[in-house]
Every structure is written in C-alpha cells, then in structure tokens.
mmCIF file of the C-alpha atoms, coordinates in Angstrom:
data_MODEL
# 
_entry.id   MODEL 
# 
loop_
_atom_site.group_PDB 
_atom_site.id 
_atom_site.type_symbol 
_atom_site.label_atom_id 
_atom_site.label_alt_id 
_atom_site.label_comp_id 
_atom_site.label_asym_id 
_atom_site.label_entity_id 
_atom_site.label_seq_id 
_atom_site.pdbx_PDB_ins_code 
_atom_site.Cartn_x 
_atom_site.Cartn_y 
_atom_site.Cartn_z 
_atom_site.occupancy 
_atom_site.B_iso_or_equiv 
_atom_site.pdbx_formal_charge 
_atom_site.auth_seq_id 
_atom_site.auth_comp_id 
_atom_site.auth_asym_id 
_atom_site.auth_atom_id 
_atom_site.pdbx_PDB_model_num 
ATOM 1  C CA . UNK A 1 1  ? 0.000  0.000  0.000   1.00 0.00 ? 1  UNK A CA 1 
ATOM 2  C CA . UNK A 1 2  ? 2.734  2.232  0.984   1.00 0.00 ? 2  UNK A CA 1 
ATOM 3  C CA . UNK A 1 3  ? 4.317  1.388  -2.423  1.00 0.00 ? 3  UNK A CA 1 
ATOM 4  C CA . UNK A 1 4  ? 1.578  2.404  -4.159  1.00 0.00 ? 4  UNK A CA 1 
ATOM 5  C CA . UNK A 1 5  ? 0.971  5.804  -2.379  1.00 0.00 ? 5  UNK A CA 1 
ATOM 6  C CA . UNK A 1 6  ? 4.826  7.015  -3.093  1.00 0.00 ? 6  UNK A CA 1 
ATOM 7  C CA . UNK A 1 7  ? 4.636  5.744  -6.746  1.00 0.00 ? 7  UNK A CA 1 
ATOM 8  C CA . UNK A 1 8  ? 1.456  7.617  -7.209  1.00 0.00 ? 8  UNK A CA 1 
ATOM 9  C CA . UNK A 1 9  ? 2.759  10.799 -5.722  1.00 0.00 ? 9  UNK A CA 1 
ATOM 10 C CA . UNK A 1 10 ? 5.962  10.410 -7.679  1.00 0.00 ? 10 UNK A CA 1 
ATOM 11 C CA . UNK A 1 11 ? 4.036  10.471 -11.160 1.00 0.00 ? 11 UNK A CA 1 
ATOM 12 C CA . UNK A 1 12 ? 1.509  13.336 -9.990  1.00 0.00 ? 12 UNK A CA 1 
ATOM 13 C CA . UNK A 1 13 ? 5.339  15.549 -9.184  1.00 0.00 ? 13 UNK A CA 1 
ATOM 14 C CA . UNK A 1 14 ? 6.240  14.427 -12.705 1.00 0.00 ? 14 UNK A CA 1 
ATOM 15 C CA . UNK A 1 15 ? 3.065  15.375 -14.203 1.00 0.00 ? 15 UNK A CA 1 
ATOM 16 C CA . UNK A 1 16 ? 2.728  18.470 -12.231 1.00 0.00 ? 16 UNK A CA 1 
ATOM 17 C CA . UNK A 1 17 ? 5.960  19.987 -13.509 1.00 0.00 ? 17 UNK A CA 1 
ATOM 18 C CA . UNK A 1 18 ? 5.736  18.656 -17.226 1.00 0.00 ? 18 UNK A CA 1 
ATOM 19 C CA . UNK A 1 19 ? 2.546  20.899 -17.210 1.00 0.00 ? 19 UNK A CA 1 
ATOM 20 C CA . UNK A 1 20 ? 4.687  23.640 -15.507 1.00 0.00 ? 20 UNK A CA 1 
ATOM 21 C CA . UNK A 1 21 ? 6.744  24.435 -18.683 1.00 0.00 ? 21 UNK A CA 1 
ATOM 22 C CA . UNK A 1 22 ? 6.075  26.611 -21.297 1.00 0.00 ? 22 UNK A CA 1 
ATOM 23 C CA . UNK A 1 23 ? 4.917  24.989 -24.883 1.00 0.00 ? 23 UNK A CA 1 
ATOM 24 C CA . UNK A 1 24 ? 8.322  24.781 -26.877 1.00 0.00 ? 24 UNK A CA 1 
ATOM 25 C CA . UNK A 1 25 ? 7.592  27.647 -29.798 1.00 0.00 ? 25 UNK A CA 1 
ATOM 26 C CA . UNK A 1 26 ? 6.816  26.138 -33.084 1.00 0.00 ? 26 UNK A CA 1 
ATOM 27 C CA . UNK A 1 27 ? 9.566  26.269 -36.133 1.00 0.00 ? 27 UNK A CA 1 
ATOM 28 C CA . UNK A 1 28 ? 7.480  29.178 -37.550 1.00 0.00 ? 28 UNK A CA 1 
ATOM 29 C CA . UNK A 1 29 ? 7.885  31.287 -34.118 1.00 0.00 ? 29 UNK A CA 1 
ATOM 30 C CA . UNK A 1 30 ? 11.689 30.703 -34.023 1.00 0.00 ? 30 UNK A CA 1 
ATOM 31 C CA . UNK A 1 31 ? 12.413 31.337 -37.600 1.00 0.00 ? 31 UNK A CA 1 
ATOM 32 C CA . UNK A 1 32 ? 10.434 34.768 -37.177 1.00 0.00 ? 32 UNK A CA 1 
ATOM 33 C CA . UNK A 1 33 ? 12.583 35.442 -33.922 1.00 0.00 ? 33 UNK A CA 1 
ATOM 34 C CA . UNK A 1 34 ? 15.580 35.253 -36.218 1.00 0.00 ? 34 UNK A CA 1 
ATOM 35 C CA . UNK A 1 35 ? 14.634 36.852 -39.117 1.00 0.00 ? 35 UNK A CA 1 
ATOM 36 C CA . UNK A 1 36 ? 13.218 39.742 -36.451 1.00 0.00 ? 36 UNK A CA 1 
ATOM 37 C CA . UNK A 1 37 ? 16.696 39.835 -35.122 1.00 0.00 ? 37 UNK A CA 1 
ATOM 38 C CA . UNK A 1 38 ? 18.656 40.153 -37.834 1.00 0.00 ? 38 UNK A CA 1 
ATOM 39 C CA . UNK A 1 39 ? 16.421 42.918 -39.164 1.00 0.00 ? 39 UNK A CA 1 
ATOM 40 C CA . UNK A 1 40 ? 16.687 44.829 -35.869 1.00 0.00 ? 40 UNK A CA 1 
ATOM 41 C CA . UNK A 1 41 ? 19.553 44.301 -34.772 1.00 0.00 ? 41 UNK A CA 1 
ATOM 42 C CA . UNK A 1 42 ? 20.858 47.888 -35.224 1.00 0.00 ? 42 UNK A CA 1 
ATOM 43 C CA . UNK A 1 43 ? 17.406 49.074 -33.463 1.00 0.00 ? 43 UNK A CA 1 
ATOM 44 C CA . UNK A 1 44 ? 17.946 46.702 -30.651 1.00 0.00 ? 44 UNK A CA 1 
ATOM 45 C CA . UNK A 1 45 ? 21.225 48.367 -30.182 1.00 0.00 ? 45 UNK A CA 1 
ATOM 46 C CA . UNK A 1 46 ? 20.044 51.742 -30.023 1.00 0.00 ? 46 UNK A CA 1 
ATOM 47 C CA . UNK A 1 47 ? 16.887 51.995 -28.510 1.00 0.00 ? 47 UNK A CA 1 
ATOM 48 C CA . UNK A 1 48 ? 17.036 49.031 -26.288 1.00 0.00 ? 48 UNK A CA 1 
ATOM 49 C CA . UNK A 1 49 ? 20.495 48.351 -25.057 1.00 0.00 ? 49 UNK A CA 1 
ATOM 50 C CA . UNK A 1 50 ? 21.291 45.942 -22.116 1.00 0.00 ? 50 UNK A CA 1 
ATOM 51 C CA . UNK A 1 51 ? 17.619 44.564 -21.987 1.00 0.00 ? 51 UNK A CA 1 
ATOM 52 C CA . UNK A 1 52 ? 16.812 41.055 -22.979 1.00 0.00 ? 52 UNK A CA 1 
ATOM 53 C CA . UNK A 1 53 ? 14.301 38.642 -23.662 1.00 0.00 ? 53 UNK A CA 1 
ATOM 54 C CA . UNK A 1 54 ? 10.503 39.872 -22.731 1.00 0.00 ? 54 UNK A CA 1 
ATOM 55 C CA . UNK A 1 55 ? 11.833 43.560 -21.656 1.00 0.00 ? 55 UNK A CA 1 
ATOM 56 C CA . UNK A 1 56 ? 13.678 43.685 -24.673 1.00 0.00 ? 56 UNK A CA 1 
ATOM 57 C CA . UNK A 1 57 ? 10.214 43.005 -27.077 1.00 0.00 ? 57 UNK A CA 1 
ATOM 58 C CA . UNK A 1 58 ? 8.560  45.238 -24.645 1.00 0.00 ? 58 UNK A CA 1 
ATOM 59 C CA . UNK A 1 59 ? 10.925 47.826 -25.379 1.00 0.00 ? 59 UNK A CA 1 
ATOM 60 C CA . UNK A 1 60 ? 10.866 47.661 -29.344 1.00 0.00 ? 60 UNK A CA 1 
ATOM 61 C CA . UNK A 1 61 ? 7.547  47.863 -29.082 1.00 0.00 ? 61 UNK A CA 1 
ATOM 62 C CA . UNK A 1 62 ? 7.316  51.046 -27.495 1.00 0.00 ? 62 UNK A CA 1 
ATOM 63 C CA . UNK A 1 63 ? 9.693  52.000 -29.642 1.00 0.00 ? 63 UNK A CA 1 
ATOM 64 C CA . UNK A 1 64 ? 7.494  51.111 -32.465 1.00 0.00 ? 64 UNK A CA 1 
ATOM 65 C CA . UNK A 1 65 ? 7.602  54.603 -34.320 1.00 0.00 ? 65 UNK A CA 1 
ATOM 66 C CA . UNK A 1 66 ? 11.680 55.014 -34.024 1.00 0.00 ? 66 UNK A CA 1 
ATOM 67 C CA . UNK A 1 67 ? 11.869 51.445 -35.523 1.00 0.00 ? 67 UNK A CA 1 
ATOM 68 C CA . UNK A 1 68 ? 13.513 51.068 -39.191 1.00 0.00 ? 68 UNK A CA 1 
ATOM 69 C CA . UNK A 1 69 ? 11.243 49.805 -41.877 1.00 0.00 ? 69 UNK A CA 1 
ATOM 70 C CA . UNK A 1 70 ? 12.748 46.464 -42.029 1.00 0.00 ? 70 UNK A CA 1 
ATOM 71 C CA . UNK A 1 71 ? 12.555 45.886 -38.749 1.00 0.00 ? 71 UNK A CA 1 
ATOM 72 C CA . UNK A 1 72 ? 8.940  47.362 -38.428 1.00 0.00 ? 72 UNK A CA 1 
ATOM 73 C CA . UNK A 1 73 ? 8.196  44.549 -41.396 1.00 0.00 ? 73 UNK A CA 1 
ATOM 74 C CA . UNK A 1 74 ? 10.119 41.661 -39.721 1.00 0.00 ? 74 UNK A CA 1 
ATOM 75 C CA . UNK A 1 75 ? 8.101  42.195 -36.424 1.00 0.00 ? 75 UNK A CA 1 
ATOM 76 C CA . UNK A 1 76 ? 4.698  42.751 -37.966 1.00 0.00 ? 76 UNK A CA 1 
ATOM 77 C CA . UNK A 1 77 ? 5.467  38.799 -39.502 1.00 0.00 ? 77 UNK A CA 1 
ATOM 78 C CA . UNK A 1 78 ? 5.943  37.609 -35.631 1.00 0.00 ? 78 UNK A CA 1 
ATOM 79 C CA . UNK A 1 79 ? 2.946  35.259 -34.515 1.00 0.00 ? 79 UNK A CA 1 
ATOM 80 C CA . UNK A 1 80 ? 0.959  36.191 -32.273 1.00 0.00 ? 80 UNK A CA 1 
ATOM 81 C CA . UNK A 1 81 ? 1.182  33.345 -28.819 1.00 0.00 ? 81 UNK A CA 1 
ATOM 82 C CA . UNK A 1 82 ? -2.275 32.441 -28.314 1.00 0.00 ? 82 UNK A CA 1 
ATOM 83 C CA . UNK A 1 83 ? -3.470 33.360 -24.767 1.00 0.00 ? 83 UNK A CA 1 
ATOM 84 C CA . UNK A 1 84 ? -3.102 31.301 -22.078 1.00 0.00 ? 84 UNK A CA 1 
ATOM 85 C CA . UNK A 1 85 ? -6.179 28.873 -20.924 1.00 0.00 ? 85 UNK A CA 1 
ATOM 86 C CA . UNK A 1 86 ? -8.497 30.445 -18.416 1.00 0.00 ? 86 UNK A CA 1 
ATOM 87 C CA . UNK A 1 87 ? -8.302 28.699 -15.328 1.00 0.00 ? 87 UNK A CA 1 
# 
C-alpha cells in the first residue's frame, strides 16, 4: 500500500511539472525570432540596449515609431502566442 501511495505521488510531481513548462515555440515562431533579429539588430542596439528577452520586445515595441522599416516589417510577420487557458 505504501508502495503504491509514493509511486502515485511520484508520477503526480512528474506530471505536475511537465505541465509547468512553457509549450516549446513552433519552427514558424523561431524562424520569425531570427529573421526579427537580424532585421533589428541595429534598433535593438540603439533603442534598447542591455535589456533582454521579454523587456527587450517590450521595449521595441514602445519603440514602435523610431523602428527602421525592415525591422517594423520583420516584427509585424511575428505570430501572435495564443493566450493562455483560463483557469
């Protein structure tokens, strides 16, 4: 009985943190990441120096009218995440 209880509360920690992580982004998500990065690069520089990952995006996009063309372009082409399940 014992046995059972620990190997049932060992699975429900396993499947409790595989539903923890974040959905791996799709091959069309990472190949707009890169193409946005190479096309902003030079904005990334300028207006948003030393930040990174979600301050960084938050950043270009409040930067939206200094942006260059290209990289205006690359990051209208990023797909949208779809929101997160109510719950």
């Amino acid at each position: 009985m014992k046995l059972r209880i620990t190997l049932t509360l060992a699975a429900l920690a396993v499947a409790g943190s595989a539903l923890a992580q974040p959905p791996a982004p799709s091959p069309e998500m990472m190949a707009a990441r890169q193409a946005m990065r190479q096309a902003c690069a030079a904005d990334m520089k300028t207006l948003c120096d030393g930040k990174e990952g979600r301050e960084m995006m938050q950043c270009m996009r409040a930067s939206n009218d200094k942006l260059s063309a290209p990289c205006k372009d690359a990051m209208s082409k990023m797909p949208q995440r779809p929101p997160p399940p109510a719950g």
